[in-house]
C-alpha positions as CSV (number, residue, x, y, z in Angstrom):
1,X,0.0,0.0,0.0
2,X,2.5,2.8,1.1
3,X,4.2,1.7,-1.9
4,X,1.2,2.2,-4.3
5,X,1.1,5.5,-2.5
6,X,4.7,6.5,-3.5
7,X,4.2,5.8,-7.1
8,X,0.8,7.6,-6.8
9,X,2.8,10.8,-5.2
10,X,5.8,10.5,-7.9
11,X,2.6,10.1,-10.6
12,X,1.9,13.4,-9.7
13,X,5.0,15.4,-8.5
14,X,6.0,14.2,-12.2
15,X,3.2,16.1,-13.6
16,X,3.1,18.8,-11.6
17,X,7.1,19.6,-13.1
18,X,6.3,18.7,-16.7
19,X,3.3,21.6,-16.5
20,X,5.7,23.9,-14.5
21,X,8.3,23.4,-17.5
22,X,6.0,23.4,-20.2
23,X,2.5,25.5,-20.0
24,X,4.9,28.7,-20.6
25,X,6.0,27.0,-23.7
26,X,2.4,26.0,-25.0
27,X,1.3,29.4,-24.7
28,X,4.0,30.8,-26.4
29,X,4.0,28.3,-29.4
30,X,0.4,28.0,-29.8
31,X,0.5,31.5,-30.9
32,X,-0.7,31.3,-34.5
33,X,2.3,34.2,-35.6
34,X,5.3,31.5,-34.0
35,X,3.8,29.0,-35.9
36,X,6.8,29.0,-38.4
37,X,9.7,26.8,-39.7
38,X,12.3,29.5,-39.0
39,X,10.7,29.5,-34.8
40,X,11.4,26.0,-35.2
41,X,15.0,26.0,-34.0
42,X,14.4,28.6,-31.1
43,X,11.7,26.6,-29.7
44,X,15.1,23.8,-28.6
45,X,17.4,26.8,-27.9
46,X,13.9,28.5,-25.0
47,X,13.4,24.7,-23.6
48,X,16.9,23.5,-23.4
49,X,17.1,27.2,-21.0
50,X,14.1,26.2,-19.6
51,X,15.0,22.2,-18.5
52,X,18.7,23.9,-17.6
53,X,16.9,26.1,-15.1
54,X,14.5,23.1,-14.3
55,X,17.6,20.9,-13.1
56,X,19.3,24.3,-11.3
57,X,16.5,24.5,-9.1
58,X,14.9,21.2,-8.2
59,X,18.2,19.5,-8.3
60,X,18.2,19.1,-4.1
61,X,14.3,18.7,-3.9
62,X,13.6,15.5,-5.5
63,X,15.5,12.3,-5.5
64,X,17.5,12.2,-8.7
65,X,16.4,8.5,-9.9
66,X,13.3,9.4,-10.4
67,X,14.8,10.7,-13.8
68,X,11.8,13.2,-13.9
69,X,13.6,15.3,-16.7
70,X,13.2,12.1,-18.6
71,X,9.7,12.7,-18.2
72,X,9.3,16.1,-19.5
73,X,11.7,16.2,-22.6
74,X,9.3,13.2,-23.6
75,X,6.1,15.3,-22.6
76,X,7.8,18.4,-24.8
77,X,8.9,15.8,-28.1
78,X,4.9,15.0,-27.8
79,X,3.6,18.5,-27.8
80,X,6.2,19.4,-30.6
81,X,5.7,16.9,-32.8
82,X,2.2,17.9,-33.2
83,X,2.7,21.6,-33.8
84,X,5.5,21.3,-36.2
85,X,2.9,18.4,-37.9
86,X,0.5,21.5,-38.1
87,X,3.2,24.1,-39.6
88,X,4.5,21.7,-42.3
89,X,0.8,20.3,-43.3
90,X,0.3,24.4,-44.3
91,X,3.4,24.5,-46.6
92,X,3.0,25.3,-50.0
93,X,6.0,23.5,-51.2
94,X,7.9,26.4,-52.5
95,X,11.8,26.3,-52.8
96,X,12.2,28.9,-50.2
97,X,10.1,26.6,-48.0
98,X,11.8,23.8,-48.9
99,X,15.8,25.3,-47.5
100,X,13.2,26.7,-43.7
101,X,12.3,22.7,-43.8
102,X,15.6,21.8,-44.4
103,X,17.1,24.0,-41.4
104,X,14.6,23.3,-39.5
105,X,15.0,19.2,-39.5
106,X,18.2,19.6,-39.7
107,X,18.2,21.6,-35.9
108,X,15.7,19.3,-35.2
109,X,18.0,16.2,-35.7
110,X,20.4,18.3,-33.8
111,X,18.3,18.5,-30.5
112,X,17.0,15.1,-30.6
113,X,21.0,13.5,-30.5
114,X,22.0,16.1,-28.0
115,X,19.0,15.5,-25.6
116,X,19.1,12.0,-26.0
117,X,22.8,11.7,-25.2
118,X,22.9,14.2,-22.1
119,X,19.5,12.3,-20.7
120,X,22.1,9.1,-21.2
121,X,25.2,10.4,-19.6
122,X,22.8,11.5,-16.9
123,X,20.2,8.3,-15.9
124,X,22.0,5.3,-17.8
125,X,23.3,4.6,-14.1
126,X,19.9,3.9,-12.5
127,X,19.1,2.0,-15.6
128,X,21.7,-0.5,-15.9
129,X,21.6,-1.4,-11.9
130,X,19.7,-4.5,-12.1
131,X,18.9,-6.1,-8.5
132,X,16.3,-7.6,-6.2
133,X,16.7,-4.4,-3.8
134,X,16.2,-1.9,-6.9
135,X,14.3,1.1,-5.6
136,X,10.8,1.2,-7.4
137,X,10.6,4.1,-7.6
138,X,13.9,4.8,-10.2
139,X,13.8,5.5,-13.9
140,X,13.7,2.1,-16.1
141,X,14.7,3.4,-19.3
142,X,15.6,6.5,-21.7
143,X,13.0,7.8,-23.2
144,X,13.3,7.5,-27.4
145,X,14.0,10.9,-28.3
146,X,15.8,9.7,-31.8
147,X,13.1,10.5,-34.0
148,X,10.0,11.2,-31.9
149,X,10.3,15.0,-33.8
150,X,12.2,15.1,-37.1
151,X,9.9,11.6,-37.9
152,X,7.2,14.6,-38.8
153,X,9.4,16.1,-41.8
154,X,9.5,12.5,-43.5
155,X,6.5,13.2,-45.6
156,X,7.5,16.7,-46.9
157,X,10.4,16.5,-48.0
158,X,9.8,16.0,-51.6
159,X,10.6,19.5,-52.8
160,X,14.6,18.8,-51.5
161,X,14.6,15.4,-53.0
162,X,13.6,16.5,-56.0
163,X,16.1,19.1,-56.1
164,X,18.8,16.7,-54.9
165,X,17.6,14.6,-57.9
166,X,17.8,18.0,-60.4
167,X,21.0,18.8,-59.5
168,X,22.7,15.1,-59.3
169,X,21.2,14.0,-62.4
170,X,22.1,17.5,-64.7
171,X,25.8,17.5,-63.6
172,X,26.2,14.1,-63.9
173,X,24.8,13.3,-67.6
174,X,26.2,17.0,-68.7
175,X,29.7,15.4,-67.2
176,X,29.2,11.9,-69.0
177,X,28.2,13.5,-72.4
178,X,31.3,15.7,-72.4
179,X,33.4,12.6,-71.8
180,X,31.5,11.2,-74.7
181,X,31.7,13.8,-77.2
182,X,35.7,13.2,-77.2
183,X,36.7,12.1,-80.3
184,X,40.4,10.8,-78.4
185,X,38.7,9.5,-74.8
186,X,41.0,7.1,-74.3
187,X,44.6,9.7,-75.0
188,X,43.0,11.6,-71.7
189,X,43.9,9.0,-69.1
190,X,47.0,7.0,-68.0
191,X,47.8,3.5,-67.6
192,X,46.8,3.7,-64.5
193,X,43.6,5.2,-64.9
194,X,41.6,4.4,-68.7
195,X,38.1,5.5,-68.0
196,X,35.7,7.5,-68.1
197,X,36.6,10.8,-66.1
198,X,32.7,11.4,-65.9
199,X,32.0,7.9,-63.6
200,X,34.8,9.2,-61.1
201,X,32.7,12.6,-60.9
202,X,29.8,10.3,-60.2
203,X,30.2,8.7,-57.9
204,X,32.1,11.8,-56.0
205,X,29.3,13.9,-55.9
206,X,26.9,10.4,-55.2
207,X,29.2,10.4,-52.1
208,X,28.5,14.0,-50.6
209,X,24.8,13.7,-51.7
210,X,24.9,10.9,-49.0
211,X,26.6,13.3,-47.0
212,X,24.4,15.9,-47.0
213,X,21.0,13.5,-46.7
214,X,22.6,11.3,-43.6
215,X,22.3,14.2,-41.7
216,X,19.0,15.2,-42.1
217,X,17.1,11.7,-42.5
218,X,17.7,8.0,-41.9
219,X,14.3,6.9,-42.4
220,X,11.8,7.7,-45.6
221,X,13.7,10.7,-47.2
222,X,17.0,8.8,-47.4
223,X,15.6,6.0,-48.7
224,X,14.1,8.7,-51.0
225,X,17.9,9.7,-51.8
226,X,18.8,6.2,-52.6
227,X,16.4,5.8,-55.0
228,X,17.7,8.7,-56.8
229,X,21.1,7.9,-56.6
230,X,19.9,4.5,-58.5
231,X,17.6,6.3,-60.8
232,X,20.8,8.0,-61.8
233,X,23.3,5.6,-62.1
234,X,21.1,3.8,-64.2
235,X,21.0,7.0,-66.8
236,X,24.5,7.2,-66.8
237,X,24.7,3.7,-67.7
238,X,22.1,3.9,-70.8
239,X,24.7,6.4,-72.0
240,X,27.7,4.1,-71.8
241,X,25.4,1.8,-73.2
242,X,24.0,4.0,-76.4
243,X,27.9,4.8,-77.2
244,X,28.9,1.4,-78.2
245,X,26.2,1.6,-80.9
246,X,27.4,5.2,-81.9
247,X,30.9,3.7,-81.7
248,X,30.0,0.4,-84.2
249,X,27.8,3.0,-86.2
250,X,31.1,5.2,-87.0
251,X,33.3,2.7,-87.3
252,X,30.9,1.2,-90.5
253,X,31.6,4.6,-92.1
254,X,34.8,4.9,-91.6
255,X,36.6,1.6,-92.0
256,X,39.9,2.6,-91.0
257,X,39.4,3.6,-87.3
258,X,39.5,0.4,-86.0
259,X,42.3,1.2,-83.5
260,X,40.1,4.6,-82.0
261,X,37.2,2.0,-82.1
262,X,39.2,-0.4,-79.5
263,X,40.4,1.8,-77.5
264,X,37.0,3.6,-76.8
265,X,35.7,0.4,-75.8
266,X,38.3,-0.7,-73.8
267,X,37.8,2.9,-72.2
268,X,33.9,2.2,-72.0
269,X,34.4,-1.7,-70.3
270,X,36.8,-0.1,-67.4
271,X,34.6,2.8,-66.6
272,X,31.3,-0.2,-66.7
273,X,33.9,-2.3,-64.6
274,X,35.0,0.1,-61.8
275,X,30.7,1.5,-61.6
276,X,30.5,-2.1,-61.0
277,X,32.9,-2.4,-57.9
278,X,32.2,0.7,-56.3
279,X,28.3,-0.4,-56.6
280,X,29.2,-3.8,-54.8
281,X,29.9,-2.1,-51.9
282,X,27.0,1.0,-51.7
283,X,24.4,-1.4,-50.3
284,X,26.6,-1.9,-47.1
285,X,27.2,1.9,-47.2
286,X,23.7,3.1,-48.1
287,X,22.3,0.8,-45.5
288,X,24.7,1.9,-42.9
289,X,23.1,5.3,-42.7
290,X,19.2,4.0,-43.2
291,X,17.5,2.7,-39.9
292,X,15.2,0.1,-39.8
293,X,13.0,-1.0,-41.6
294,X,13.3,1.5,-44.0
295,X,17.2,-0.3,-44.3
296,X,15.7,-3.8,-45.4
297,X,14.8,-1.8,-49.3
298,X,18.1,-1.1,-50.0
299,X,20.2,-3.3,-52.9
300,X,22.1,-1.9,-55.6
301,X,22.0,-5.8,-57.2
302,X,20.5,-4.2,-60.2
303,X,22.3,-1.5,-61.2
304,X,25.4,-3.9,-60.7
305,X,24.3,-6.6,-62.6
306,X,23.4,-3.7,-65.7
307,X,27.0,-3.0,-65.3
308,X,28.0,-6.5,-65.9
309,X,25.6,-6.7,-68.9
310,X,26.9,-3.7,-71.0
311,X,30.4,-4.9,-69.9
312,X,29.4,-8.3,-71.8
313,X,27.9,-6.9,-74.7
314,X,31.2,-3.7,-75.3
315,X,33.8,-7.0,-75.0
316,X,31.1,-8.9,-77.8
317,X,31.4,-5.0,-80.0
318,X,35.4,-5.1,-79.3
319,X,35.7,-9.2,-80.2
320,X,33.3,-8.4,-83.1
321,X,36.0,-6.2,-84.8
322,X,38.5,-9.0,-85.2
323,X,35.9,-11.5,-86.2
324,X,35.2,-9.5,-89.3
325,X,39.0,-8.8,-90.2
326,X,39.5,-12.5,-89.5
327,X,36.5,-13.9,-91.5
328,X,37.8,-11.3,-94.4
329,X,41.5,-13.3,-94.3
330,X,40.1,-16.4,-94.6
331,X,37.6,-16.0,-97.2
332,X,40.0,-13.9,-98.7
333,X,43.6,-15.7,-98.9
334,X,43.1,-18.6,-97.5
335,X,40.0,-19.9,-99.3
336,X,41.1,-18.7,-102.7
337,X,44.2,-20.9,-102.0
338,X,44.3,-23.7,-104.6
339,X,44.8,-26.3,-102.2
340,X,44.2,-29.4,-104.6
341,X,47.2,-28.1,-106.3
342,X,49.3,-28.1,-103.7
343,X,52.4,-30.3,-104.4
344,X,55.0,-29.4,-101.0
345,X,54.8,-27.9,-97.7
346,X,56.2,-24.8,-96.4
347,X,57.2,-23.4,-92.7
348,X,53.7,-22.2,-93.4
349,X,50.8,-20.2,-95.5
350,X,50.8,-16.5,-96.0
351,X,47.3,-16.0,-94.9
352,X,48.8,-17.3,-91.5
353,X,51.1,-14.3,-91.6
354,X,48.2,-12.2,-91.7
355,X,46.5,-14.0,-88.9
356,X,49.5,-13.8,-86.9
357,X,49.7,-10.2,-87.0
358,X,46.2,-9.4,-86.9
359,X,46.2,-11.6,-83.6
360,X,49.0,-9.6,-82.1
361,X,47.4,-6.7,-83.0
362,X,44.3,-6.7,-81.4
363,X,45.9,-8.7,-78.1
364,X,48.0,-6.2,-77.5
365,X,45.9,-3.4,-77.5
366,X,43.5,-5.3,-75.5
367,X,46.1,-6.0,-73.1
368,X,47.4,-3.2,-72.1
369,X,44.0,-1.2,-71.7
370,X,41.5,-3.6,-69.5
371,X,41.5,-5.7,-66.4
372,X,43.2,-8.9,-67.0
373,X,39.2,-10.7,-65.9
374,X,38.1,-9.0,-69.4
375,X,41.6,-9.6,-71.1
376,X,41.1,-13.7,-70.5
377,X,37.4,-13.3,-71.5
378,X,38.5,-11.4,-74.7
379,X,41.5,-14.0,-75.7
380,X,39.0,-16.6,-75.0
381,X,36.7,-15.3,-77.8
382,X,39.5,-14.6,-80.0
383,X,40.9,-18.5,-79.8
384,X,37.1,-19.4,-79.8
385,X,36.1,-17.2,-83.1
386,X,40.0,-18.5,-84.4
387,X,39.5,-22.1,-84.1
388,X,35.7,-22.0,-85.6
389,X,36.4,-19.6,-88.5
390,X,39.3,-22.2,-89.8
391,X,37.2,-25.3,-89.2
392,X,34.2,-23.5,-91.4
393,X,36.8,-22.6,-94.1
394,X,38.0,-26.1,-94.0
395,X,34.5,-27.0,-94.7
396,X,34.4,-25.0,-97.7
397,X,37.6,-26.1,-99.8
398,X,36.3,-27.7,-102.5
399,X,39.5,-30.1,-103.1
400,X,42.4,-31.4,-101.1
401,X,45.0,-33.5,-101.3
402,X,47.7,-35.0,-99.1
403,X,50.2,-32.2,-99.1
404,X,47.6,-29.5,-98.2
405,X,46.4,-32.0,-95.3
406,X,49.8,-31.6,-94.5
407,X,50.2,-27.8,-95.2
408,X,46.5,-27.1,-92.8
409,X,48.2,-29.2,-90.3
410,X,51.3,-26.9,-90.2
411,X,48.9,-24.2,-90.4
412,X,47.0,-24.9,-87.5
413,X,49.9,-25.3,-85.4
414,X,51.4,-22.0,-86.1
415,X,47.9,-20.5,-85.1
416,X,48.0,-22.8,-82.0
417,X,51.3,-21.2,-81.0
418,X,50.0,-17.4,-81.8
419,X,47.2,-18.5,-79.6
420,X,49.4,-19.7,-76.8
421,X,51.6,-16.3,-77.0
422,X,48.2,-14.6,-76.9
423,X,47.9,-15.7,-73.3
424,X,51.2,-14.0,-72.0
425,X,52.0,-10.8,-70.8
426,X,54.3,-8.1,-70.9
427,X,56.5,-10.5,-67.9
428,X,55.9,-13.7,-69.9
429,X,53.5,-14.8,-67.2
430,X,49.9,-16.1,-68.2
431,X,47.0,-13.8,-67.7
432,X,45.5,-16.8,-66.2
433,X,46.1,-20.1,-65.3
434,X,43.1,-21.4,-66.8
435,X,44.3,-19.9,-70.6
436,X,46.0,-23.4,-71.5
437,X,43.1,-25.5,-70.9
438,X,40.5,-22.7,-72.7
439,X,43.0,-23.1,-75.6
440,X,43.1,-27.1,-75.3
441,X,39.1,-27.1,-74.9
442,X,39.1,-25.0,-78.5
443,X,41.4,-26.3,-80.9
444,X,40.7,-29.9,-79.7
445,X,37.8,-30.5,-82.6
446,X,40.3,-28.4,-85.7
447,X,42.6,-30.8,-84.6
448,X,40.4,-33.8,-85.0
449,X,39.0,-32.7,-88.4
450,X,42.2,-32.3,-89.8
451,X,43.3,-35.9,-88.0
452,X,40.3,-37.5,-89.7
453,X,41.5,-35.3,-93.1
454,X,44.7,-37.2,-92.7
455,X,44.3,-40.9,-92.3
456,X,42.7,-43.0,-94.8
457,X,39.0,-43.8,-95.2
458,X,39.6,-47.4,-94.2
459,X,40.3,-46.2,-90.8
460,X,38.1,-43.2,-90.2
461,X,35.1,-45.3,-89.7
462,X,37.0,-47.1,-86.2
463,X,38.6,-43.8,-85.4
464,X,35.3,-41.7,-85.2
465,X,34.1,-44.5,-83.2
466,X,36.8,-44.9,-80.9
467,X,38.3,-41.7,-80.0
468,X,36.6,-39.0,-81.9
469,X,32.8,-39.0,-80.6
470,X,32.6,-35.4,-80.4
471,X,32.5,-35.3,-84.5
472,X,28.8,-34.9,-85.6
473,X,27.0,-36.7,-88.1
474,X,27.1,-33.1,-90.5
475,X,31.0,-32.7,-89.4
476,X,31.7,-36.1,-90.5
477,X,29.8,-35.8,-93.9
478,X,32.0,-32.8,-94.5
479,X,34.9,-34.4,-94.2
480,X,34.3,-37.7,-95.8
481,X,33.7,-35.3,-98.8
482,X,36.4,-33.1,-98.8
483,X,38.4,-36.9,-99.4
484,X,36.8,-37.2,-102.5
485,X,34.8,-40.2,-101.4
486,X,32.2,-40.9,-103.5
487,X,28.2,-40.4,-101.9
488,X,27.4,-44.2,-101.6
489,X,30.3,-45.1,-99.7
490,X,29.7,-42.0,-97.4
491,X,26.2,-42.9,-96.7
492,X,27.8,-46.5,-95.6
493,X,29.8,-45.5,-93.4
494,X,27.3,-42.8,-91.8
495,X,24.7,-45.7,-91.3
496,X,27.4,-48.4,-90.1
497,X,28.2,-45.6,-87.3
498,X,24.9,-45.2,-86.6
499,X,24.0,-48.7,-86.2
């Protein structure tokens, strides 16, 4: 009983201090003429004096546990949050109003960390002593203050996102279209540092956008901000994206640009690949400064995986540039070869020359302008397109004989060697361990075509079966023909296989 009575006579000790504290402000701030955004921040600066003056002279009357200032920052958070509810329900949304809402959350923000952390330093003593004995009567907990005022701003903050979104998005696509108006991009930069200039800017001014926003929202509005910022990025990557077509488009009109071509691109794939590492780690960042739940929305697994997709199709436009000067050697020299007539063999073919150099060519400048990870998918498409170009011109050489077997064989070789170098660097080292075995895995079937092109017809019927099951049915047609075996002894063979 006496200690229902005690709680009773705190109950209302508490509430007589809260009204002492705060009728003066109610009357002041219900006054329709300090109903304003700028009165906002001097409302904290006249009850911070006010709760100072509180503590200065009720500091010996009442016990000190009871954590009664506790009670009446919480009352004045309430009372607040209403009125300033009120004020920004009346705002017209103008741009002036918009930098008064800013202030104003941003002093907001302000008070509620302060308050919070002095009511912290001041009762987190009572509230951590734990014990059967525990007075009843002492504070259980700090209030939270975090929040309880500037939550009211959340839902008008629209007009400073969507200047934040103005301003980002205009100096970042005027940035990214300078960058892409140079007709030399890729002269600008260094070894070091081939990209775009424009992405770097980005991603600087992404940076103190996040900034700015953390420290006046980590709730709806910056989760606001981070959809912009994605919004954004994905704009400046639909730019990257439209210059590889403008970049394929010029180099069909002017043919002998090939080098400017490759070096643009290689310029486009590291600017696509560093957007895509510095987006692997904003979730962990944005989320960092984005409470709950708001926090569980955030994943820039989109934007990244864009970046990976336009990095995919720039290496397809840069490996599509030697496919066509490859295809235009082989149908070129080496089909127009007269390989029926061919009576010796040589260290090897002139087309293979061209090959060669072509090869080196393109390698080179690959290699010394991207990451090795898009070098070894490059050089993998190059020894891909190699391998399968020769094999189709094979297929279309109307008449061989044993020499030129001979002659493709020595050919081949000298490819597979270019195709080895291909996969060494400036140091002689590999560009990746697994090179060798993507070679291997490509030239394997040439090599067996030109194995089968070799050996007598006798034999080709147990060798298919034996060791060569990866030639098809259309394959092996091909090359029975290219022997000059007649159709009825083909068609023997195909269905003796097949049986």
């Amino acid at each position: 009983m006496v200690e229902a009575i005690g709680k009773e006579f705190k109950k209302d000790i508490t509430s007589i201090c809260i009204q002492s504290v705060l009728t003066p402000y109610r009357e002041l701030y219900d006054q329709r003429d300090q109903q304003t955004l700028v009165n906002i921040e001097k409302r904290y600066i006249w009850f911070n004096r006010a709760l100072k003056d509180f503590k200065t002279k009720t500091e010996d009357i009442f016990p000190h546990y009871w954590g009664i200032q506790c009670f009446i920052v919480n009352e004045f958070c309430g009372i607040t949050s209403i009125q300033i509810n009120e004020i920004l329900s009346r705002l017209s949304q103008t741009d002036e109003e918009g930098i008064s809402l800013i202030k104003a959350l941003q002093s907001t923000l302000k008070f509620e960390t302060s308050v919070f952390e002095e009511l912290k330093a001041e009762y987190e003593q009572y509230v951590q002593l734990k014990s059967e004995t525990d007075n009843p009567h002492k504070i259980t907990g700090i209030p939270k203050i975090k929040g309880t005022i500037s939550k009211c701003f959340e839902e008008f903050t629209s007009p400073y996102v969507q200047k934040e979104e103005k301003d980002l998005q205009d100096h970042v696509i005027r940035d990214a279209n300078k960058d892409l108006e140079k007709k030399n991009k890729a002269s600008g930069g260094t070894e070091e540092l081939n990209l775009l200039n424009s992405s770097l800017v980005m991603f600087n001014k992404i940076k103190f956008l996040l900034d700015r926003a953390s420290k006046i929202s980590r709730g709806k509005t910056m989760l606001q901000i981070k959809e912009v910022i994605q919004k954004v990025i994905r704009k400046y990557l639909g730019l990257v994206q439209a210059q590889i077509s403008k970049e394929e488009q010029v180099l069909k009109k002017e043919s002998n640009t090939e080098e400017r071509f490759i070096m643009n691109i290689c310029v486009l794939i590291n600017t696509l690949d560093y957007v895509k590492e510095t987006l692997s780690k904003m979730t962990e960042i944005v989320t960092g400064l984005i409470d709950e739940p708001f926090n569980q929305n955030v994943n820039f697994s989109t934007e990244e995986d864009l970046s990976a997709k336009i990095i995919v199709q720039s290496i397809d436009a840069l490996v599509k540039v030697f496919q066509v000067k490859l295809e235009a050697i082989l149908n070129g020299s080496m089909l127009k070869k007269q390989w029926d007539k061919v009576d010796n063999v040589i260290l090897f073919s002139s087309y293979i020359d061209d090959i060669k150099k072509l090869m080196v060519l393109f390698c080179n400048r690959v290699r010394d302008n991207v990451a090795k990870v898009y070098v070894l998918r490059c050089f993998k498409f190059v020894a891909e397109i190699t391998t399968r170009k020769f094999l189709e011109t094979i297929y279309k050489i109307r008449k061989i004989n044993q020499f030129s077997v001979q002659q493709l064989q020595i050919d081949f070789m000298e490819i597979k060697q270019q195709l080895d170098a291909n996969g060494l660097d400036k140091n002689e080292e590999l560009i990746s361990n697994i090179y060798p075995s993507l070679i291997e895995q490509y030239i394997e079937k040439t090599k067996n075509v030109i194995k089968l092109l070799d050996i007598s017809p006798d034999l080709i019927e147990e060798t298919v079966r034996n060791h060569l099951q990866n030639i098809t049915q259309t394959e092996l047609s091909k090359i029975l023909a290219l022997k000059n075996l007649k159709k009825a002894e083909i068609n023997n063979i195909m269905n003796r296989l097949n049986s």
